[in-house]
Backbone as a chain_set.jsonl record, in Angstrom:
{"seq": "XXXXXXXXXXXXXXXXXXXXXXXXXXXXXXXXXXXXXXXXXXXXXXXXXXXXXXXXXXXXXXXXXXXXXXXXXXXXXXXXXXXXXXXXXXXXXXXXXXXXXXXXXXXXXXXXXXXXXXXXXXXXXXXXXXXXXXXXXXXXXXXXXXXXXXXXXXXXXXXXXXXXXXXXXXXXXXXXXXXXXXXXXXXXXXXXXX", "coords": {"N": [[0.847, -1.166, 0.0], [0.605, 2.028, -0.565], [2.172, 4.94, 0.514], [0.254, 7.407, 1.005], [-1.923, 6.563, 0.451], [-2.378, 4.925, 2.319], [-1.775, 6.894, 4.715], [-4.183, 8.501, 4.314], [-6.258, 6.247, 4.686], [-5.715, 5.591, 7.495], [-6.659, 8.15, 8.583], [-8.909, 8.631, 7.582], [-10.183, 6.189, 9.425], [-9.215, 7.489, 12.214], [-11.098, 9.017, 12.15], [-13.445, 7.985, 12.357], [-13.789, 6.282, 14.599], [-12.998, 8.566, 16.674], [-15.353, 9.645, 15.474], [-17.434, 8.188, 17.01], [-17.033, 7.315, 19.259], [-17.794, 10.206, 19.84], [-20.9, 10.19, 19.699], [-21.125, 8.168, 21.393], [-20.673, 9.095, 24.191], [-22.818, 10.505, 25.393], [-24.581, 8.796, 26.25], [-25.793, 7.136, 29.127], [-24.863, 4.776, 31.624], [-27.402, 2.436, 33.126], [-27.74, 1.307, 36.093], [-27.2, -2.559, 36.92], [-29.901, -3.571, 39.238], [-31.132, -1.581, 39.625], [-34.415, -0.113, 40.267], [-37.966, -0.093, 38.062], [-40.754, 1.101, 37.33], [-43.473, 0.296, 35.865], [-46.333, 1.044, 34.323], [-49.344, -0.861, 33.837], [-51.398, -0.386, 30.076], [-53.994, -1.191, 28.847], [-56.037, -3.732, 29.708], [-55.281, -7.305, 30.608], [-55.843, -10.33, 29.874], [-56.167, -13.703, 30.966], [-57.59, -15.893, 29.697], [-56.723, -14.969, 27.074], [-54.156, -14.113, 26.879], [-50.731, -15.57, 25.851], [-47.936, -16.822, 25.899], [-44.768, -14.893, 25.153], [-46.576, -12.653, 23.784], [-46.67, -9.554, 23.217], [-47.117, -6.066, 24.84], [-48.216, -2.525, 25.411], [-46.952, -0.312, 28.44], [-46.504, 2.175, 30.618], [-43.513, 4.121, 31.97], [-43.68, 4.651, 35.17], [-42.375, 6.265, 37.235], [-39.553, 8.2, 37.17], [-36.553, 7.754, 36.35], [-33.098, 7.977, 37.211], [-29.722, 8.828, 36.64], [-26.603, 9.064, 38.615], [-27.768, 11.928, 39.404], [-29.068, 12.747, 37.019], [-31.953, 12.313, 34.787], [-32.8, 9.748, 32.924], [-34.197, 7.98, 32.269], [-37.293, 9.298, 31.503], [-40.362, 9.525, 33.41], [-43.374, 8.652, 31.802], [-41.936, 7.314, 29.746], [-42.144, 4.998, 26.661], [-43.297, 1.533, 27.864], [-42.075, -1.493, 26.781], [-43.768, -4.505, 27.21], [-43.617, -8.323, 27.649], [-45.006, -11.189, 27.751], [-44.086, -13.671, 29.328], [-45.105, -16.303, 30.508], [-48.04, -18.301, 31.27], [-50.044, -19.413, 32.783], [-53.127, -21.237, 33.264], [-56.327, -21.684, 35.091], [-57.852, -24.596, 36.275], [-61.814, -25.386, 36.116], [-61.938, -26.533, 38.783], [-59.613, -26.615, 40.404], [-56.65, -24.584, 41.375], [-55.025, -21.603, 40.445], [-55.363, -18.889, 37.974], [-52.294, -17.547, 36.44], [-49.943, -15.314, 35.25], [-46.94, -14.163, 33.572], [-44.777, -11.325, 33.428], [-42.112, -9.8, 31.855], [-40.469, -6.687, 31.122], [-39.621, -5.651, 27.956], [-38.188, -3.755, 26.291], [-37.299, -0.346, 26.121], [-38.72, 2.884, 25.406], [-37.53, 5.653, 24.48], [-37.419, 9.348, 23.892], [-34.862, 9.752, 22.562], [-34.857, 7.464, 21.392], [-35.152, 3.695, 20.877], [-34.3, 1.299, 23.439], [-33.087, -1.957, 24.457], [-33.919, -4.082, 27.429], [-32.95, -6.235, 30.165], [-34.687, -7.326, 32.237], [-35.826, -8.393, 35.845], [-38.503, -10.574, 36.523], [-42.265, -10.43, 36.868], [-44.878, -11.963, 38.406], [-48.629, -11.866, 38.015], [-50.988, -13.345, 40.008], [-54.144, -14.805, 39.51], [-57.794, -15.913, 41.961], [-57.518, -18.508, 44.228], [-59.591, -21.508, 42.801], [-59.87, -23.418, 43.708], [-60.132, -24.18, 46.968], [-62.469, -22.731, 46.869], [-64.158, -24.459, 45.099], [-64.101, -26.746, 46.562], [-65.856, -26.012, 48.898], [-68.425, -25.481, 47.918], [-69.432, -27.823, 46.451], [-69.271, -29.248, 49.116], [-71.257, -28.193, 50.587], [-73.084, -28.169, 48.531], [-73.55, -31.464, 48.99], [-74.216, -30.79, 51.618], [-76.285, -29.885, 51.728], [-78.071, -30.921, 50.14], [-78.119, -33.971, 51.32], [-79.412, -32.603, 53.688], [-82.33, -32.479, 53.198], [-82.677, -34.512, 51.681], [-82.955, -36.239, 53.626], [-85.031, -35.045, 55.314], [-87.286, -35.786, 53.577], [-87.109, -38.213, 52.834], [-85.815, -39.161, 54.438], [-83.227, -42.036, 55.926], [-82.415, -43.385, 53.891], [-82.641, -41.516, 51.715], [-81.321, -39.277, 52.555], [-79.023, -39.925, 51.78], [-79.048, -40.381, 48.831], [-79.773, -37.782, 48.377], [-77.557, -36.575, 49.269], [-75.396, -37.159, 47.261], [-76.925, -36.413, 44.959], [-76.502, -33.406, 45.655], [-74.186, -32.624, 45.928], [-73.308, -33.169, 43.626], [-74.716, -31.135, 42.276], [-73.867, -28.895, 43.631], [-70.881, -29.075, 42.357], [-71.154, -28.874, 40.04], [-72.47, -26.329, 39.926], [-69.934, -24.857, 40.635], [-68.21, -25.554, 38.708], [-69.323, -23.384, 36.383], [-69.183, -21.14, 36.868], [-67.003, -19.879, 36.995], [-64.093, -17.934, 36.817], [-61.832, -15.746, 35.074], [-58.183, -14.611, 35.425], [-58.272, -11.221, 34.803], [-55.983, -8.592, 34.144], [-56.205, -5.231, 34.961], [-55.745, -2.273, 32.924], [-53.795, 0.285, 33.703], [-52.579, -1.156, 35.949], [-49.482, -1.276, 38.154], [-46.633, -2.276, 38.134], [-43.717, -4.004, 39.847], [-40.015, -3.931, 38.106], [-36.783, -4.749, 37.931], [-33.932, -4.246, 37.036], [-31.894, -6.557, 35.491], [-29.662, -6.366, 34.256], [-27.192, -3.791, 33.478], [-28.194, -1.271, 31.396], [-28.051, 0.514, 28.714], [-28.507, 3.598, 27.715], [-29.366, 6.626, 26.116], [-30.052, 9.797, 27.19]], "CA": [[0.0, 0.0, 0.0], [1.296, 3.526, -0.629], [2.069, 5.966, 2.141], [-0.364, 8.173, 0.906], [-3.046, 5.679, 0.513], [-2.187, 4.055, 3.831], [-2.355, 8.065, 5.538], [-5.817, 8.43, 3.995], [-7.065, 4.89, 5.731], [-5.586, 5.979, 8.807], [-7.436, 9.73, 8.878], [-10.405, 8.374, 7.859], [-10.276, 5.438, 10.41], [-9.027, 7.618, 13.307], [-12.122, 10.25, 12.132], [-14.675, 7.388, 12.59], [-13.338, 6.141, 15.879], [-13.185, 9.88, 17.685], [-17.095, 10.681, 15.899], [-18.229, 6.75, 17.468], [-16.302, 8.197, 20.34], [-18.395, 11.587, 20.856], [-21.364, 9.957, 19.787], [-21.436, 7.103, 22.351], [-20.194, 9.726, 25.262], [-23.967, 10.785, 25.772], [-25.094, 7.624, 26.346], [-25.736, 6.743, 30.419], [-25.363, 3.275, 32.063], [-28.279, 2.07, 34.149], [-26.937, -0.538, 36.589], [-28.151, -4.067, 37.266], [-30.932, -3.517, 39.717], [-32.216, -0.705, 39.257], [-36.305, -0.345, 39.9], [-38.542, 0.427, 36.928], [-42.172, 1.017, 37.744], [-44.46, 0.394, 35.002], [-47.768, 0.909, 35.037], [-49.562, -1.027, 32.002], [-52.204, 0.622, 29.656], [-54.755, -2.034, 28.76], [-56.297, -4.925, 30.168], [-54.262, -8.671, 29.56], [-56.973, -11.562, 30.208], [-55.524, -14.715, 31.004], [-57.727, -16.269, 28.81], [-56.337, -14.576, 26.006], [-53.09, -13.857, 26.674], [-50.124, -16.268, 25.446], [-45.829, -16.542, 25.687], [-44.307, -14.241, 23.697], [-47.336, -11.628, 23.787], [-45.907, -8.12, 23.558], [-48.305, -4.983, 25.256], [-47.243, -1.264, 25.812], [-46.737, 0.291, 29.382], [-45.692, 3.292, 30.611], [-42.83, 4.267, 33.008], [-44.263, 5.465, 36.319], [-41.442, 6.573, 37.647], [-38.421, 8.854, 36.401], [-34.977, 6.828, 36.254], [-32.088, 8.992, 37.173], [-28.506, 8.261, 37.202], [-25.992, 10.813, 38.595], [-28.463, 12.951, 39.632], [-29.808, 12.856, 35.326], [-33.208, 11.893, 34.485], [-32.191, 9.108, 31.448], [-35.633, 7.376, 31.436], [-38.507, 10.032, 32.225], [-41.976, 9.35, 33.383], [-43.983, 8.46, 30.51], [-41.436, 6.484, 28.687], [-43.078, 3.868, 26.353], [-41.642, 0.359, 27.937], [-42.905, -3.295, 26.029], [-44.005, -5.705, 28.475], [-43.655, -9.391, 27.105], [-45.249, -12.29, 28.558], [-43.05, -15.203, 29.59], [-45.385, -17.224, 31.237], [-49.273, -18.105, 30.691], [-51.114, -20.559, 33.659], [-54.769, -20.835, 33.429], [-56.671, -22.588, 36.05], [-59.026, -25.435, 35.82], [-62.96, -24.895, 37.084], [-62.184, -27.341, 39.914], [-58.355, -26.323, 41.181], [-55.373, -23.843, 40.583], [-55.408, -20.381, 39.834], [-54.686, -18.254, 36.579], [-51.276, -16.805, 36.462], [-49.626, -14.57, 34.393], [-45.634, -13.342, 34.127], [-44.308, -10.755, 32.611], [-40.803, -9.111, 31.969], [-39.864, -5.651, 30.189], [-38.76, -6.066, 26.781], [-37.324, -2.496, 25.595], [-37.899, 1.269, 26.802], [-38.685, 3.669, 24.521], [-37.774, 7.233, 25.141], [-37.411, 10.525, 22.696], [-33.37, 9.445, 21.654], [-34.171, 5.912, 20.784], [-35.705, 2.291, 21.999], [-33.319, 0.09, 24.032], [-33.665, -3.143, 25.17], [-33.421, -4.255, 28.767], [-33.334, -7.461, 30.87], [-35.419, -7.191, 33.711], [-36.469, -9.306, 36.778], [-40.286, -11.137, 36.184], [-43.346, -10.119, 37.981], [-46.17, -12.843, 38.134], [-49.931, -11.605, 39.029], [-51.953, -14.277, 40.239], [-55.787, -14.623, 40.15], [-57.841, -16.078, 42.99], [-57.745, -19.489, 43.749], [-60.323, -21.91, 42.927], [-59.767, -25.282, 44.8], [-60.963, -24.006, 48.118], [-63.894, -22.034, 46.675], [-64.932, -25.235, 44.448], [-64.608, -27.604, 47.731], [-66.79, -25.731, 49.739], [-69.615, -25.205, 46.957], [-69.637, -29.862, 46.649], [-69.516, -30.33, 50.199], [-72.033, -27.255, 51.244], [-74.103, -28.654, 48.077], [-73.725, -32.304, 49.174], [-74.553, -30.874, 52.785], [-77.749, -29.143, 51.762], [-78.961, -32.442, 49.669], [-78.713, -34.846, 52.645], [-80.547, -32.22, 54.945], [-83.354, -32.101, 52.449], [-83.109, -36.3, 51.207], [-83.435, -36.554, 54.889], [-86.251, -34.921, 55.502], [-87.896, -36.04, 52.85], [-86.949, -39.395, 52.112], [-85.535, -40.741, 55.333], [-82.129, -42.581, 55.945], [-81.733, -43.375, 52.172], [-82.98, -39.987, 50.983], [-80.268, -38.531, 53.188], [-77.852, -40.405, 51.177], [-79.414, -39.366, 47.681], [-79.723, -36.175, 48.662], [-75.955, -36.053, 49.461], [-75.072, -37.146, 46.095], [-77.318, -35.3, 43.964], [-76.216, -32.282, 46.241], [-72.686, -32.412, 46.293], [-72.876, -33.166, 41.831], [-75.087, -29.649, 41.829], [-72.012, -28.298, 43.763], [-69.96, -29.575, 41.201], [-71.813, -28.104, 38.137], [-72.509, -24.549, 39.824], [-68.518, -24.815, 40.775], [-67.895, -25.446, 37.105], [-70.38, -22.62, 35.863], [-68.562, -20.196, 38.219], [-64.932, -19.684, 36.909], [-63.844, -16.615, 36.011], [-60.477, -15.734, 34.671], [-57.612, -13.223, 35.783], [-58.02, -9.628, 33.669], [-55.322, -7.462, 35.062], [-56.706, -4.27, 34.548], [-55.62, -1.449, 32.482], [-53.27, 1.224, 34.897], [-51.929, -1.864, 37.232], [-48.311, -1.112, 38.326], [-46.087, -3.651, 38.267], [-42.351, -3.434, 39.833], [-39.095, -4.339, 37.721], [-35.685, -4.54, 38.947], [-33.119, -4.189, 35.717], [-31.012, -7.94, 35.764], [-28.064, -6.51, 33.589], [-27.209, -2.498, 33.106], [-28.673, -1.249, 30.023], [-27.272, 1.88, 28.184], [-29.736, 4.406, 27.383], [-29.3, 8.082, 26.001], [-30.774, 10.812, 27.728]], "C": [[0.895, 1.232, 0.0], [1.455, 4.154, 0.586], [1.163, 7.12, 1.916], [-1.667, 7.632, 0.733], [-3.332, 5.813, 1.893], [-2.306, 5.2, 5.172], [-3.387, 8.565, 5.61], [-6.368, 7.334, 4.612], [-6.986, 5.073, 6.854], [-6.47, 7.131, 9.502], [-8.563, 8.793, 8.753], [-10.751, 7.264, 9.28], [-10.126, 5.842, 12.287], [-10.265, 8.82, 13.215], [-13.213, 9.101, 12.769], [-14.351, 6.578, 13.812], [-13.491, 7.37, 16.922], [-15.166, 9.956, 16.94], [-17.759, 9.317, 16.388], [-18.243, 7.35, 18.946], [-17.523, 9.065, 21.239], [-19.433, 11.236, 20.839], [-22.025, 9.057, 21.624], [-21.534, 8.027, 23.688], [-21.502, 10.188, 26.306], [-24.829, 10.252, 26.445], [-24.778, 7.599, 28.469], [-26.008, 5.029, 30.71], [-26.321, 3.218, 33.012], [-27.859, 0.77, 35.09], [-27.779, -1.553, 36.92], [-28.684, -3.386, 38.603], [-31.558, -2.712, 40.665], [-33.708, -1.162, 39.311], [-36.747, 0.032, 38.848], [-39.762, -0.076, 37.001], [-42.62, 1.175, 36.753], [-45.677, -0.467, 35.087], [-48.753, 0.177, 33.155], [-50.902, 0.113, 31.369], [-53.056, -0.46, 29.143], [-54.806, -3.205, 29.154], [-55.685, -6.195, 29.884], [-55.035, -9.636, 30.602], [-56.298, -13.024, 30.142], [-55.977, -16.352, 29.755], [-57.095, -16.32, 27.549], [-54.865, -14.755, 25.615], [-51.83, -15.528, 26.734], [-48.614, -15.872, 25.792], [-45.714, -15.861, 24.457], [-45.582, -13.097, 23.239], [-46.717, -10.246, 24.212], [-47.015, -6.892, 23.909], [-47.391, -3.599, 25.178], [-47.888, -1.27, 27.827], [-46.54, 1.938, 29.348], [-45.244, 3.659, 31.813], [-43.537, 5.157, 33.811], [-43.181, 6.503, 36.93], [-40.485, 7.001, 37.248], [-37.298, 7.892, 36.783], [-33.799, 7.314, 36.355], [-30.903, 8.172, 37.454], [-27.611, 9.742, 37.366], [-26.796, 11.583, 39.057], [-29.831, 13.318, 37.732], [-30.814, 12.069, 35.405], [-32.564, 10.736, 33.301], [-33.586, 8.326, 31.307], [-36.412, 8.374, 31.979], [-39.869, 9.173, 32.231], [-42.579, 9.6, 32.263], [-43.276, 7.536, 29.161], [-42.151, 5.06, 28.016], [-42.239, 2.068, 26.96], [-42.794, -1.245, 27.301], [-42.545, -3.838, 27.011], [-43.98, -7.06, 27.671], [-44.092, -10.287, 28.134], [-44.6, -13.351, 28.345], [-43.554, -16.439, 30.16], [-47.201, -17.124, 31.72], [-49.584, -19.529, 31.808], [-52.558, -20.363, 33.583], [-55.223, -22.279, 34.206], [-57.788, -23.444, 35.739], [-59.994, -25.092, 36.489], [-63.145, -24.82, 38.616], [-60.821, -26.879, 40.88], [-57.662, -25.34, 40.286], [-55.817, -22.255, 40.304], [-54.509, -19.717, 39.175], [-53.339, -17.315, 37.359], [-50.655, -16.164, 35.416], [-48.321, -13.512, 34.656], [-44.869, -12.522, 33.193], [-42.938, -10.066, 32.685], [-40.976, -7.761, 30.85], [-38.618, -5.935, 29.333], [-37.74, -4.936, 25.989], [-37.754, -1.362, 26.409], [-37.827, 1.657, 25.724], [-38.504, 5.12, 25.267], [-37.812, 8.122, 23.632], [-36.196, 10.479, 21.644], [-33.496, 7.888, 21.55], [-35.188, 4.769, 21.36], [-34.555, 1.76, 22.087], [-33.976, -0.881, 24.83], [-33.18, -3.315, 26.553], [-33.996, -5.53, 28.994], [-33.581, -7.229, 32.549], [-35.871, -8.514, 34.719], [-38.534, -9.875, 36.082], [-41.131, -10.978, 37.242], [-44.174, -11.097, 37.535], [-47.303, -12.241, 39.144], [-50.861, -13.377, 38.912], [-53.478, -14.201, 40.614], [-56.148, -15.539, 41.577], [-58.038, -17.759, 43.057], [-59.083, -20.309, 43.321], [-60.512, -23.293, 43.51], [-60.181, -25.271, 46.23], [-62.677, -23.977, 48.211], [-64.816, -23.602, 46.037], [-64.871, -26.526, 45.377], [-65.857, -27.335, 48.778], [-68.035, -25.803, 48.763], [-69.868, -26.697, 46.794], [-69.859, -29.774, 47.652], [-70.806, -29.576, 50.637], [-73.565, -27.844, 49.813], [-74.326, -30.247, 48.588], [-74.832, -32.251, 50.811], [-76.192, -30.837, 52.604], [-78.704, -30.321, 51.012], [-79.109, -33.416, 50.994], [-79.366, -34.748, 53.56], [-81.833, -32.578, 54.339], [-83.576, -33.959, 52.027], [-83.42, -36.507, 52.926], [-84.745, -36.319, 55.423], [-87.594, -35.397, 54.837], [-88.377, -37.47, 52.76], [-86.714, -40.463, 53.418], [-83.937, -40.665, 55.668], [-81.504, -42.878, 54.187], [-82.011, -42.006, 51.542], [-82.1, -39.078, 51.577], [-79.065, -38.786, 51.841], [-77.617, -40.213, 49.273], [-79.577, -38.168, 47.689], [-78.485, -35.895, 48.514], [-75.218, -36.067, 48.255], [-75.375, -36.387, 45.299], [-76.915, -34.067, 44.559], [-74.707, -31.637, 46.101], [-72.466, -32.589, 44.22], [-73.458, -31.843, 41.335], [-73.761, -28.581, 42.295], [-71.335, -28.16, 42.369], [-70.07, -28.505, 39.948], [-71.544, -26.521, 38.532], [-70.764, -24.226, 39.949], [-67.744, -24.723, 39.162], [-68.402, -24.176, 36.254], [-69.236, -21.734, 36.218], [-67.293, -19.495, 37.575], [-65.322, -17.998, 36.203], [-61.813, -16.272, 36.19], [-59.797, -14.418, 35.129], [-57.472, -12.554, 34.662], [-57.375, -8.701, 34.74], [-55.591, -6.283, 33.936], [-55.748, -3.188, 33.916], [-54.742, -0.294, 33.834], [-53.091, -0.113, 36.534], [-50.459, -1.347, 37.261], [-47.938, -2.175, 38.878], [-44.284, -3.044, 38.214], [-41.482, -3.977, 39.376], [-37.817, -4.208, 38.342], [-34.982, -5.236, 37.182], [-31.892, -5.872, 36.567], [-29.61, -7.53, 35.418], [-28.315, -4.64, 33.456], [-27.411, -2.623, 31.617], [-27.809, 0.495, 29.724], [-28.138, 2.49, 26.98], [-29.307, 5.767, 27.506], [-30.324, 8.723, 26.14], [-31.796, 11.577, 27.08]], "O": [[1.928, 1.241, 0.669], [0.841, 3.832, 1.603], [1.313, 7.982, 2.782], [-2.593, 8.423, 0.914], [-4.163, 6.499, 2.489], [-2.707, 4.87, 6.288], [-3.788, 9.095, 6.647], [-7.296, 7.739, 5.312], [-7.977, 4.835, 7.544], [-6.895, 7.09, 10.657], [-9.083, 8.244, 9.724], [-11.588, 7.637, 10.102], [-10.523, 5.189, 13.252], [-10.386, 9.544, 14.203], [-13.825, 9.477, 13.768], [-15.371, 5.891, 13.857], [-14.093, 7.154, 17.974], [-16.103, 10.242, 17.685], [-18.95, 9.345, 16.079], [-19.212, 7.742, 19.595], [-17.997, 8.94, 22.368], [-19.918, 11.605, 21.908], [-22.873, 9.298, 22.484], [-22.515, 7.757, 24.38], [-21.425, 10.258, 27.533], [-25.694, 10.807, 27.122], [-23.731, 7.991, 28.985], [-26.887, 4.284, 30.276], [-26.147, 4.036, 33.916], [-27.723, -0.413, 34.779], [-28.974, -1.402, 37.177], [-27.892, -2.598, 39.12], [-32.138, -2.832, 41.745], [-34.204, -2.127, 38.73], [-35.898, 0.728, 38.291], [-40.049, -1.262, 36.837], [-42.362, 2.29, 36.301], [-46.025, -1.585, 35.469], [-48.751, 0.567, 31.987], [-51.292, 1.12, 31.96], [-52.086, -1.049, 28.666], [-53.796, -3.903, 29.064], [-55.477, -6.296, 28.675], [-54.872, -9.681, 31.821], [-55.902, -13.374, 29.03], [-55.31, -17.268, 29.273], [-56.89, -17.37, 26.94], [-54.39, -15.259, 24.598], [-52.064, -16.438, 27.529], [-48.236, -14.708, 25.926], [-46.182, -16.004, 23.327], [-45.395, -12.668, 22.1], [-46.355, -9.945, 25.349], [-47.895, -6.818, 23.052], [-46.182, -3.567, 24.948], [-48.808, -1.914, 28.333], [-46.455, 2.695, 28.381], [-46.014, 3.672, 32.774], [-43.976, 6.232, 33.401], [-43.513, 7.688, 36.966], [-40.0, 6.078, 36.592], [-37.491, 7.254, 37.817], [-33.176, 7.063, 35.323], [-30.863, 7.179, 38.18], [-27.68, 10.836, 36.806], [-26.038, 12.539, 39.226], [-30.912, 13.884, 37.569], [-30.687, 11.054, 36.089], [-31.563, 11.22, 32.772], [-34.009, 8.092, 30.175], [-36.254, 8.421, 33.199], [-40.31, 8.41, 31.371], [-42.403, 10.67, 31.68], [-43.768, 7.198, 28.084], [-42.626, 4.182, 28.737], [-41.151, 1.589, 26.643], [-43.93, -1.662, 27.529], [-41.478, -3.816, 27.625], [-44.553, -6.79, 26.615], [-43.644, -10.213, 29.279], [-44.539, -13.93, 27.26], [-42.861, -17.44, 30.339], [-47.648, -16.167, 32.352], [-49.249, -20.646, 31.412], [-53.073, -19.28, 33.862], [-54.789, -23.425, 34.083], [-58.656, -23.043, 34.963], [-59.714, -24.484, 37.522], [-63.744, -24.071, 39.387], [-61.016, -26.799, 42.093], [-57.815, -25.158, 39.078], [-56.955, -21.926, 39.971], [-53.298, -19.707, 39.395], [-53.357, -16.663, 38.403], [-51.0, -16.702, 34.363], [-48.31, -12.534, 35.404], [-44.343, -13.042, 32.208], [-42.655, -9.729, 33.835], [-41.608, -7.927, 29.807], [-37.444, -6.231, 29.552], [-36.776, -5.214, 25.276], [-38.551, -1.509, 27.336], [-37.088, 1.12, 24.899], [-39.089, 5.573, 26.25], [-38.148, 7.661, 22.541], [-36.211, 10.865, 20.476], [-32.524, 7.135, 21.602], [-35.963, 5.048, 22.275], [-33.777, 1.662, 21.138], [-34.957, -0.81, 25.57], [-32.13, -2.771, 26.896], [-35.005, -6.0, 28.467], [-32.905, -7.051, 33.562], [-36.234, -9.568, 34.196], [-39.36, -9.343, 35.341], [-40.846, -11.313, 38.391], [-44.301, -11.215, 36.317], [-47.236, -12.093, 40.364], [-51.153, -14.15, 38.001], [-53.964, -13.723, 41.639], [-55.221, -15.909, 42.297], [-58.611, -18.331, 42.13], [-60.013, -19.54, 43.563], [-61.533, -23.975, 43.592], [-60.579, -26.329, 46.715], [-63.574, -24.521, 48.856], [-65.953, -23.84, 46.445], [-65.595, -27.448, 45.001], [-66.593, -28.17, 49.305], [-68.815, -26.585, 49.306], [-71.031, -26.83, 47.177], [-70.991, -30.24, 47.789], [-71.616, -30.354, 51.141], [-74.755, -27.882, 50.126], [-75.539, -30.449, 48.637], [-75.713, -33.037, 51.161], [-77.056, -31.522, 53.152], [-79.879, -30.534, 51.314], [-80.184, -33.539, 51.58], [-79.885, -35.62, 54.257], [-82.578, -33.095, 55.171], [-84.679, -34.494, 52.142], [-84.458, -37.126, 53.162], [-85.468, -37.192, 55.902], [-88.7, -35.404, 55.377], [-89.533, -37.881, 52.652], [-87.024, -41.639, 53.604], [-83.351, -39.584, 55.709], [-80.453, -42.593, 53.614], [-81.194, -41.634, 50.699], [-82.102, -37.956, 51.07], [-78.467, -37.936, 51.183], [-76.588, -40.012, 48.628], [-79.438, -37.551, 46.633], [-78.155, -35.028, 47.706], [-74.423, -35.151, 48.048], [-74.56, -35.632, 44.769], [-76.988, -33.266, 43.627], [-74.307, -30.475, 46.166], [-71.485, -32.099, 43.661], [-73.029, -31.325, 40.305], [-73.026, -27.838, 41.646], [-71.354, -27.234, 41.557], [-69.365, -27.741, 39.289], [-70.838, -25.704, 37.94], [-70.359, -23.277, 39.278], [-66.916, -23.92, 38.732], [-67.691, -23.984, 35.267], [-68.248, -21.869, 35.495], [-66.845, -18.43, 38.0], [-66.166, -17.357, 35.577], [-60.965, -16.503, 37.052], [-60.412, -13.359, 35.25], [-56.822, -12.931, 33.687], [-57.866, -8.214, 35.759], [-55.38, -6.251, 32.723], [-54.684, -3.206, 34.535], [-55.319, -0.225, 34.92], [-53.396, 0.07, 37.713], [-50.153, -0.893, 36.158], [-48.473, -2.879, 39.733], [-43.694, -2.306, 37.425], [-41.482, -5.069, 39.944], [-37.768, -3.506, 39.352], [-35.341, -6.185, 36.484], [-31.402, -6.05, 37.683], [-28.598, -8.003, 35.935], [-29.458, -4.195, 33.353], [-27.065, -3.511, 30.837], [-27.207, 1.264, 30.473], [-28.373, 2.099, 25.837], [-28.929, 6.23, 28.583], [-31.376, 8.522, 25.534], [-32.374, 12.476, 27.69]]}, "num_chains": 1, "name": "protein.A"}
């Protein structure tokens, strides 16, 4: 290579190194675990919702490092779901876990790896024991009176299988509402301009 070539590769190479340089300089680290309050913006139904489902949010909370604001309140942040339980009529209750997938601010979206929040609905394996035995109860008072010693005992059956059914009828699924806040804690520093 020439020496006049080879002084031209060099300029240009030491130009795009110093403007990567001043560029990058702007840029703030956020350190591993860091909070990040976001609050979501529409409802996510457990029914519905699936792994790998992406929603918006929005940061509750300003994010300062240094004393600098680098995420403000209102930043857009993607919530992803990682983790989809739905409960049967009879036991278990719906769950639903989500992590923050990027921030968005005014200079850019960056991605971040955040801690996982799981909301859990309410259970139903208590609620759908008591509703059988309180229907089985209320059949054997009633086959009893009715029927006797064996009408106790049909009663208890047919009582405790109406249980059953209204227990089945019954379910209802977790919808975390629209404006829930949900707290993150950053896993790895992310690097986000101001």
């Amino acid at each position: 290579m020439r020496p006049r070539t080879f002084s031209l590769v060099l300029s240009i190479l030491a130009l795009a190194i110093s403007s990567s340089v001043a560029n990058g300089s702007g840029a703030s680290i956020v350190p591993a675990g860091t909070v990040l309050n976001v609050r979501t913006t529409q409802p996510i139904a457990a029914e519905s919702a699936h792994v790998g489902m992406t929603m918006t949010g929005v940061v509750d909370d300003p994010v300062t490092v240094n004393g600098e604001v680098v995420i403000p309140r209102g930043a857009i942040a993607t919530l992803e779901v990682v983790n989809v339980e739905r409960s049967s009529n009879m036991k278990g209750r719906d769950r639903i876990t989500f992590k923050v997938h990027s921030i968005q601010t005014d200079s850019g979206t960056y991605p971040v790896a955040t801690s996982q929040v799981e909301l859990k609905g309410h259970s139903e394996g208590k609620k759908a024991a008591r509703k059988v035995i309180g229907g089985a109860g209320i059949g054997a008072a009633l086959g009893g009176i009715f029927g006797g010693g064996s009408g106790a005992a049909i009663g208890a059956a047919t009582g405790g299988t109406t249980g059953a059914v209204i227990t089945g009828s019954g379910k209802t699924h977790l919808v975390v509402p629209a404006e829930t806040r949900l707290q993150f804690r950053l896993q790895a520093s992310a690097r986000v301009e101001p």
